[in-house]
N, C-alpha and C positions, 0 to 999 in steps of 0.2 A: 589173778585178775577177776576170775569168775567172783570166787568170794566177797571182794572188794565190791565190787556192780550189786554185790546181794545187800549187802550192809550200807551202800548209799540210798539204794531202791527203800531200803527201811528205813532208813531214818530221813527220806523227804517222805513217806507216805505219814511216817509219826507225828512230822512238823506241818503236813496240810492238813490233817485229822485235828491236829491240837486246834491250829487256823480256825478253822471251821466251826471247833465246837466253842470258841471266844465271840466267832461273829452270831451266834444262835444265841449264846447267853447275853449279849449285846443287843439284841433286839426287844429284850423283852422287857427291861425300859420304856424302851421308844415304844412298845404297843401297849403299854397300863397307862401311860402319861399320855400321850395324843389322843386326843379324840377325834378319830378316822370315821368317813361314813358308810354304814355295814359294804356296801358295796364294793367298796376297795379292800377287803377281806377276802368277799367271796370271790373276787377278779385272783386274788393271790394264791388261796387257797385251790383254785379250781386250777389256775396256770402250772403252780407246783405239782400236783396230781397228773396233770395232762404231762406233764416234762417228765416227770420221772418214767411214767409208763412208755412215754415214746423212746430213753434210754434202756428201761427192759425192754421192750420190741426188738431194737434196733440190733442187741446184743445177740439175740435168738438167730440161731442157724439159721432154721425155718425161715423164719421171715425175711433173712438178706439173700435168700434165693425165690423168692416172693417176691420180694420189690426189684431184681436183680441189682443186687449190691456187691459190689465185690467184699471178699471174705475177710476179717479180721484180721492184720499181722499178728504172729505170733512171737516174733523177737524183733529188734530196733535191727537195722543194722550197721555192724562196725566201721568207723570211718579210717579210709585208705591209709596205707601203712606211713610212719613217719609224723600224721597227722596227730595231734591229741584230740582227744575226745574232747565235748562242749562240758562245762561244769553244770549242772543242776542249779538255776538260780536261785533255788529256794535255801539250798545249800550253803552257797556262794554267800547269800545273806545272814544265813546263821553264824558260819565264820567270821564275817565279819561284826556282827553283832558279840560274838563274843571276844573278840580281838578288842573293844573299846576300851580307850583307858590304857590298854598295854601298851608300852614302848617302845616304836618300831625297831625291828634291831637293822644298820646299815650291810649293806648290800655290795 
C-alpha cells in the first residue's frame, strides 16, 4: 500500500509540474502580443514576489510559532477502515484521458 501512495504521490506531482510548466510557456504569447500598460506588470510582478515569500514564511518553523500557527501535518490521514480512499483527481483525469477512444469493456 505504502508503495502504491508513493508512485500515485509521483506521478500527480509529475502531471502538476508538467501543468504548470504549459501554463508558463502559454503566457508568453499572451505577453509579446498585448500591449499591457507597464503598470499591470509591475502590479504582477510585485504580487508574485510578495506571494511567493509569504509561502516561504509561512513554511518556516520559526515563523508558525511567531504568528502562533499551528504546525504543519506531517502525513494525511487514513480513512476509517472498510472506506476507500478519495482518488487523486488529477489522476482520475489522466485515466480518463487516456482511456479515449477505447472501448468500454461491459460490466
Amino acid at each position: 500500500l505504502n508503495s502504491r501512495k508513493a508512485s500515485t504521490d509521483e506521478m500527480s506531482q509529475r502531471l502538476q509540474t508538467g501543468i504548470q510548466r504549459i501554463c508558463c510557456l502559454s503566457m508568453i504569447p499572451l505577453l509579446i502580443g498585448l500591449k499591457y500598460p507597464a503598470a499591470v506588470f509591475l502590479y504582477w510582478i510585485t504580487n508574485n514576489l510578495l506571494s511567493g515569500f509569504q509561502a516561504w514564511l509561512l513554511a518556516q518553523p520559526w515563523a508558525r510559532i511567531f504568528f502562533r500557527l499551528p504546525p504543519l501535518p506531517t502525513s494525511v490521514p487514513l480513512p476509517p477502515q472498510g472506506m476507500a480512499a478519495p482518488k487523486n483527481p488529477l489522476i482520475t483525469l489522466a485515466e480518463g484521458l487516456n482511456n479515449l477512444g477505447k472501448p468500454k469493456s461491459p460490466k
